[in-house]
C-alpha positions as CSV (number, residue, x, y, z in Angstrom):
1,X,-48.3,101.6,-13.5
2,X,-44.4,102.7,-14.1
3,X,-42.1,100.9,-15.1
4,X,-38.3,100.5,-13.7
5,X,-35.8,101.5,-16.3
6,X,-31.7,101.4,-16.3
7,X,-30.2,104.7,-17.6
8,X,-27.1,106.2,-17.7
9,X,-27.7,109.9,-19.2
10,X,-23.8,110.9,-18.1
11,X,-22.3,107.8,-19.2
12,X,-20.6,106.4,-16.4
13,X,-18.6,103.3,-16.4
14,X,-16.9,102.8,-13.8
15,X,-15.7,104.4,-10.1
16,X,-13.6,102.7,-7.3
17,X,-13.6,102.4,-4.0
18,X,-10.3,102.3,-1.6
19,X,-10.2,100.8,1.9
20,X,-7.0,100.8,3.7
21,X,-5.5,99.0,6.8
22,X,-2.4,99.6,6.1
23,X,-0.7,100.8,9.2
24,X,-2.7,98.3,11.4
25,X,-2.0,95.4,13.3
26,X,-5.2,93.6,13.7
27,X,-7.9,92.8,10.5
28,X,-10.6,95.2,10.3
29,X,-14.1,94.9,8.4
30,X,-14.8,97.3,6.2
31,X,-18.7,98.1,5.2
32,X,-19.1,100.1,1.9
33,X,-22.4,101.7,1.3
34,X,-25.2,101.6,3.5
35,X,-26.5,104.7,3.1
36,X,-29.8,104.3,5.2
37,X,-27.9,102.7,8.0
38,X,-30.4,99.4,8.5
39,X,-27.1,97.5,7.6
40,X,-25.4,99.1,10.5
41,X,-28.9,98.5,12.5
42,X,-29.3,94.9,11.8
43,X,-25.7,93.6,11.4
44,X,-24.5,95.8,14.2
45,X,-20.4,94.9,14.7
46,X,-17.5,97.1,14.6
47,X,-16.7,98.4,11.5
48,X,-15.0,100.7,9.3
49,X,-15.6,103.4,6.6
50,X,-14.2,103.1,3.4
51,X,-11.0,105.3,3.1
52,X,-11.7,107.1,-0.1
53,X,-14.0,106.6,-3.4
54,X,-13.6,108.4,-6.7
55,X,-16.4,111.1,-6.3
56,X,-15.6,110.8,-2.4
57,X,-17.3,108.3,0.3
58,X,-20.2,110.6,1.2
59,X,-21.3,111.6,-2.0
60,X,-20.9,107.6,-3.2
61,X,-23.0,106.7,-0.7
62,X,-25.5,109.3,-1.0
63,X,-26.1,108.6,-4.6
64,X,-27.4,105.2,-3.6
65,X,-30.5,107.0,-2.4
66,X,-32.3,108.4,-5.6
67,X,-30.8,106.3,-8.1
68,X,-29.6,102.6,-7.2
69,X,-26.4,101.4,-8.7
70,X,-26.6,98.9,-11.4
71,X,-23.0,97.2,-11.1
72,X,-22.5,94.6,-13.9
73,X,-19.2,93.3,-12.1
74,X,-16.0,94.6,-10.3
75,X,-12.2,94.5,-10.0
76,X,-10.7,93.3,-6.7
77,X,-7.0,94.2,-6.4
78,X,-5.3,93.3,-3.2
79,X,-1.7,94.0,-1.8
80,X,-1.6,90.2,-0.8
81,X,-3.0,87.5,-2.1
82,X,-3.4,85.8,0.9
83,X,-6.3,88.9,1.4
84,X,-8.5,87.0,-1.0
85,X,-9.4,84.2,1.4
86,X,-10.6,86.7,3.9
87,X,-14.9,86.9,4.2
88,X,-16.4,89.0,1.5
89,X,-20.4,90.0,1.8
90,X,-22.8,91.4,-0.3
91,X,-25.4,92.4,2.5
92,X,-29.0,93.9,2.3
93,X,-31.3,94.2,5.4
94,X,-35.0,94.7,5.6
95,X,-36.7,97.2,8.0
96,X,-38.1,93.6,9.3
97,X,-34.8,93.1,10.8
98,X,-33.8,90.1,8.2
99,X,-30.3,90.2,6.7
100,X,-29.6,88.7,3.5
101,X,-25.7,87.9,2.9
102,X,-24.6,86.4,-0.7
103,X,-20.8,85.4,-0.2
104,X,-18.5,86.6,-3.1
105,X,-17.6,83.1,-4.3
106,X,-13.5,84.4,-5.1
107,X,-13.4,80.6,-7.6
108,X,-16.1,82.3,-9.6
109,X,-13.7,85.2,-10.5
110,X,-12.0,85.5,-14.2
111,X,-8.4,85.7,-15.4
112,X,-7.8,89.2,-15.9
113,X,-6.2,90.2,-18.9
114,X,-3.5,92.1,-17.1
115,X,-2.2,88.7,-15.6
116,X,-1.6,90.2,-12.3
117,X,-1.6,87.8,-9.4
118,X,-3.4,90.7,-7.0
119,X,-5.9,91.6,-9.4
120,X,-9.5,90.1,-10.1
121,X,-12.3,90.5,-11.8
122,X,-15.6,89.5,-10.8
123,X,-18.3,89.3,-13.4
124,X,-21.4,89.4,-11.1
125,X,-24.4,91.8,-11.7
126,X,-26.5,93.3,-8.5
127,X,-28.1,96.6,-7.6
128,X,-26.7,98.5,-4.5
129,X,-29.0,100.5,-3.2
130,X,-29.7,102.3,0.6
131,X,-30.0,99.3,2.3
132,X,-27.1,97.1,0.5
133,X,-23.7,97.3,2.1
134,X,-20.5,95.5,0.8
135,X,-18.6,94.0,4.2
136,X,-14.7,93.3,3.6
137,X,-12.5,92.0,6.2
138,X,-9.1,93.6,5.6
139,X,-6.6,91.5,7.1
140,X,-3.7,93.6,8.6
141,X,-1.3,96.0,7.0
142,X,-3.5,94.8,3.7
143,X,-5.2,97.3,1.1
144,X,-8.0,96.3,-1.5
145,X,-9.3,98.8,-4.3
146,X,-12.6,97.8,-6.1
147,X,-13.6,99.2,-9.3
148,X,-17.0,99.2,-9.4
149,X,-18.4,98.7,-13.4
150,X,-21.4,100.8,-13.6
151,X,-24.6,99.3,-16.0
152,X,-26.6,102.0,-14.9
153,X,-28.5,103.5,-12.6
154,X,-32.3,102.8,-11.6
155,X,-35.0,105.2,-12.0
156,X,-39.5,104.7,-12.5
């Protein structure tokens, strides 16, 4: 029987995540992961890619696939506040067709030290894996950047 262990043999902390709607005039829902596709297949909807990630949007994704993401929590900096009241998912879908979407609860979040009014900082551990997508709605001419803080990474 193996067992599932965290590791982090490179020591990664952290990596972030950019999606821009910038120059557009209508909100947008961004979905960030979903390497396997069965959000896409399940959820269906119009969406968008994320604009860029640290180690690029590709290879992010891809990662996903040998060795899940353990996130321990996340920054959420917005050019608006008002983006903060827009819907926020974290998604997984089953090859059974279900789709299981826990809501990031924005009341939940903590002060961060910086005391920026954009800027927040969500202390909420989950694993992001092939079939875990993040959905953001972007509302227009808005931009969010997460920093994703990296636990680990899952391996038997």
């Amino acid at each position: 029987m193996s067992s599932i262990k965290i590791i982090n043999p490179d020591g990664v902390t952290a990596f972030s995540v950019r999606c821009d709607n910038s120059t557009n005039t209508q909100s947008a829902t961004f979905r960030l992961f979903d390497q396997s596709g069965i959000v896409a297949a399940v959820n269906g909807g119009t969406v968008v890619a994320p604009t860029t990630a640290t180690a690029g949007v590709d290879a992010t994704k891809a990662t996903t696939i040998a060795n899940p993401i353990v996130v321990s929590g996340f920054n959420y900096e917005v050019s608006t506040v008002g983006q903060f009241n827009n819907p926020f998912n974290i998604v997984r879908c089953s090859i059974d067709g279900r789709s299981n979407q826990h809501p990031n609860v924005i009341a939940k979040a903590r002060r961060n030290t910086q005391f920026q009014s954009l800027l927040l900082t969500i202390q909420e551990r989950f694993v992001i894996d092939d079939q875990v997508a993040i959905e953001v709605v972007l509302a227009a001419s808005e931009t969010v950047e997460f920093t994703f803080f990296v636990e680990g990474f899952l391996v038997k």
